[in-house]
N, C-alpha and C positions, 0 to 999 in steps of 0.2 A: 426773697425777691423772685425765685423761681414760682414760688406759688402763683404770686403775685401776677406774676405772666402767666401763668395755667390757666388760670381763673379767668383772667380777661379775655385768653383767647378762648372761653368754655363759652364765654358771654355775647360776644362777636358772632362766632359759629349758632349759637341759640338764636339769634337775633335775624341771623341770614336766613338760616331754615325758616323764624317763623314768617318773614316777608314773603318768602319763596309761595310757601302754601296758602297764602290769603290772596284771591283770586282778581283780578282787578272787577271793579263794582261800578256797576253807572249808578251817579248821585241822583240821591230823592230830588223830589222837582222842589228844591229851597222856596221857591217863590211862592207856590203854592202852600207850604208850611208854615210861612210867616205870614203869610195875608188870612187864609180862610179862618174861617169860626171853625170852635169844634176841633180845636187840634190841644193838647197837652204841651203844656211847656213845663219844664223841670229847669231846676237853677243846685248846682251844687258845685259849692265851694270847698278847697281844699288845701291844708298847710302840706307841706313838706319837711320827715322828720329831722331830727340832727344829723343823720347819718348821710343824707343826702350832699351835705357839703362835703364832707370825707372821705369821698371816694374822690379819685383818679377822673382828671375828667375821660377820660378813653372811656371810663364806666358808664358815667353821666351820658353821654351822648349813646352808646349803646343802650341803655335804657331810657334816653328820649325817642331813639328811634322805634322801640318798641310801642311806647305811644303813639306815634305817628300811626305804626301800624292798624292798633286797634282804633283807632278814628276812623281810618280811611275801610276800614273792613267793614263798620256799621253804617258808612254814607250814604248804602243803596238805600236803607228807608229812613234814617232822619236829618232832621239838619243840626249839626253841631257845630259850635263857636266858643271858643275860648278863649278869654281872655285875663289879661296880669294883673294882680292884683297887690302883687310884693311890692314893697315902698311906698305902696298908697293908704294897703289898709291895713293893722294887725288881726285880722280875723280871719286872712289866706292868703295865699300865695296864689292860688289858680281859680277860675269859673267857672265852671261848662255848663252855656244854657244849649238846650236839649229840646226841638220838637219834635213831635211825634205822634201817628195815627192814633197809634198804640201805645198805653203807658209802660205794659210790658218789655215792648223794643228799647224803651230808654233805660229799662230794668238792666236788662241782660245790655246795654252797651256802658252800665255804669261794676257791676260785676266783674264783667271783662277788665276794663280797669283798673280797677282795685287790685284784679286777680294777678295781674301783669307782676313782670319786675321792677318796669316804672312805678307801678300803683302799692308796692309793697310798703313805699316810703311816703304817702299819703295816710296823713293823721288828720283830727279834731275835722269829720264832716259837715256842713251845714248843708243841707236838702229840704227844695220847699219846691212841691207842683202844684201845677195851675191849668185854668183851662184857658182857650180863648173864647169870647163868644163875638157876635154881631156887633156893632156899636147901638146902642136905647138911650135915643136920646133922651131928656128929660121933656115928660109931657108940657106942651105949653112954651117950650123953648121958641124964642124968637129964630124964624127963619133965618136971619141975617148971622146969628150966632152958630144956628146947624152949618152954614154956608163957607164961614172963618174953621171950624172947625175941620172940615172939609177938606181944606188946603194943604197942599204940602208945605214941609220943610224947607227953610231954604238948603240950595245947594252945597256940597261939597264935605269935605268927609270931618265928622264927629267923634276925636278920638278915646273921649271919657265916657265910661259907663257907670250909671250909678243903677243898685239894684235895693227897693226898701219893701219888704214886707208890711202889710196892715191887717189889721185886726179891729174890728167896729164891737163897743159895748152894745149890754143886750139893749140899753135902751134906745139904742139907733134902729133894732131891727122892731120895735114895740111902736118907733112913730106910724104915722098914716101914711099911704105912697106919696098923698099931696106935700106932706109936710120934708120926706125928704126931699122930692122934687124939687119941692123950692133950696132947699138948702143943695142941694148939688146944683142947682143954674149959678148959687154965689157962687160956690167953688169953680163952675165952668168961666165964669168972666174972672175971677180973677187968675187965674192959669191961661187967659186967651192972650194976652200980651207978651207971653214967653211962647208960645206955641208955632213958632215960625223957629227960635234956636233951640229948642228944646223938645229932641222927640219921643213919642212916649205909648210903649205898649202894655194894656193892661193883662191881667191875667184873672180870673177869678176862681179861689181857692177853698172857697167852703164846701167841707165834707172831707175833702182830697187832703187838709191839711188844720194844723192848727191856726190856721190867718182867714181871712176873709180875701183879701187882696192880694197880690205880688203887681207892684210896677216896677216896671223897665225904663229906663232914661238912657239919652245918647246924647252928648251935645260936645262941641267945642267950644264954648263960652261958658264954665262953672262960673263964674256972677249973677250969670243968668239964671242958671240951674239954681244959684243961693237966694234970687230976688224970688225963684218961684215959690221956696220953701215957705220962705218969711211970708209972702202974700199970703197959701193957703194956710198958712197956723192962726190967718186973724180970721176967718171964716165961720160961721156956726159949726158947720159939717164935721171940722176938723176935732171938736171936743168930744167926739163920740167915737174917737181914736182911743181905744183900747192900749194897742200896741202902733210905734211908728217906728220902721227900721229893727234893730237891738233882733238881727245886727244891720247896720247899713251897709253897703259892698259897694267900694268905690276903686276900678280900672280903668286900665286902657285897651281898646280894640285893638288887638292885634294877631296877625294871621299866626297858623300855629308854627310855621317854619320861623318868624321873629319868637316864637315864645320857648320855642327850643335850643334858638342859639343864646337866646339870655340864660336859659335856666342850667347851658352848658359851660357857662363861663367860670 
């Protein structure tokens, strides 16, 4: 028992010093991160071991705070989010999407991490980066579709996130620009009728990883998010889907002070 308490207050006192010395940081301009072309976005998933329930919660919460820590240490240059993924998916427990100028910076704030007393009990990773670029629209696309396109979301907040990686066979990259073209305008109209509840950021992965693709989805109506699936699987575009998901990542948005009192319970 005496240990028991040694040990915690060893972990406490480690935990206050290391707040102590991480200096307060003015956040990356998030807005900026998530809008422009040309920014890196990383997605990495992560379980938490057995051991992690077996501790004391006093522990737990000293080593969520630790997390907190190293978030908040790397916010001057990226934008980081993360969110829960326990009870929705068996493939992790946590997400953290990651932009950044620099891929390096999300290197060294996933390091960190891992490095932590939190991150000792982070097992089975899944890590896939991406880039942003411009939106290209399809040559020939009807103005009226650039235009829906265009549009925003409707209002108010979107608490489900689903994250699928893709992968295109070689012979999607063997057709002619015209010939995908046309086959992405299918896929654009039938995706245009969920495109008001369903928001959706691409990522483009070739080179950077073994996918071609990473998309991002946000919506508060999964039916919606289900009717878009089913549409694009009847599409041409979509049989030159190598890889779809495997793994799919399906959470909820939630700020990290909710994801630490869940994971303290």
């Amino acid at each position: 028992m005496r240990s028991s308490i040694s040990t915690l207050v060893r972990i406490v006192v480690l935990v206050l010093v290391v707040l102590a010395i991480v200096p307060a940081v003015e956040a990356a301009d998030r807005d900026k991160l998530l809008s422009e072309p040309g920014v890196y976005g990383t997605f990495a998933a992560f379980s938490l071991d057995a051991d992690w329930g077996k501790q004391d919660q006093a522990v737990r919460i000293a080593q969520l705070t630790v997390l907190k820590g190293v978030v908040e240490q790397h916010r001057e240059k990226l934008a980081i989010d993360v969110y829960l993924l326990r009870g929705l998916s068996d493939h992790a427990d946590l997400l953290f999407r990651v932009h950044a100028i620099e891929l390096r910076e999300t290197q060294q704030f996933l390091l960190d991490l891992q490095g932590s007393l939190f991150g000792k009990h982070l097992t089975g990773s899944t890590i896939f980066s991406g880039l942003t670029k411009k939106a290209n629209y399809v040559p020939g696309m009807p103005d009226n579709l650039k235009a829906e396109l265009k549009l925003p979301s409707e209002p108010g907040p979107k608490p489900y996130v689903i994250v699928i990686p893709i992968r295109k066979d070689a012979d999607w990259w063997s057709l002619s620009q015209e010939q995908r073209a046309a086959m992405m305008q299918e896929h654009t109209e039938a995706a245009l009728p969920y495109s008001k509840t369903v928001k959706r950021k691409l990522y483009h992965a070739t080179g950077l990883d073994d996918l071609d693709f990473i998309t991002y989805f946000e919506t508060s109506r999964l039916e919606d998010f289900q009717s878009l699936i089913l549409a694009l699987e009847k599409v041409k575009e979509f049989r030159h889907n190598r890889r779809f998901g495997h793994p799919t990542l399906l959470g909820t948005v939630r700020s990290l002070d909710e994801i630490i009192e869940v994971l303290a319970q």
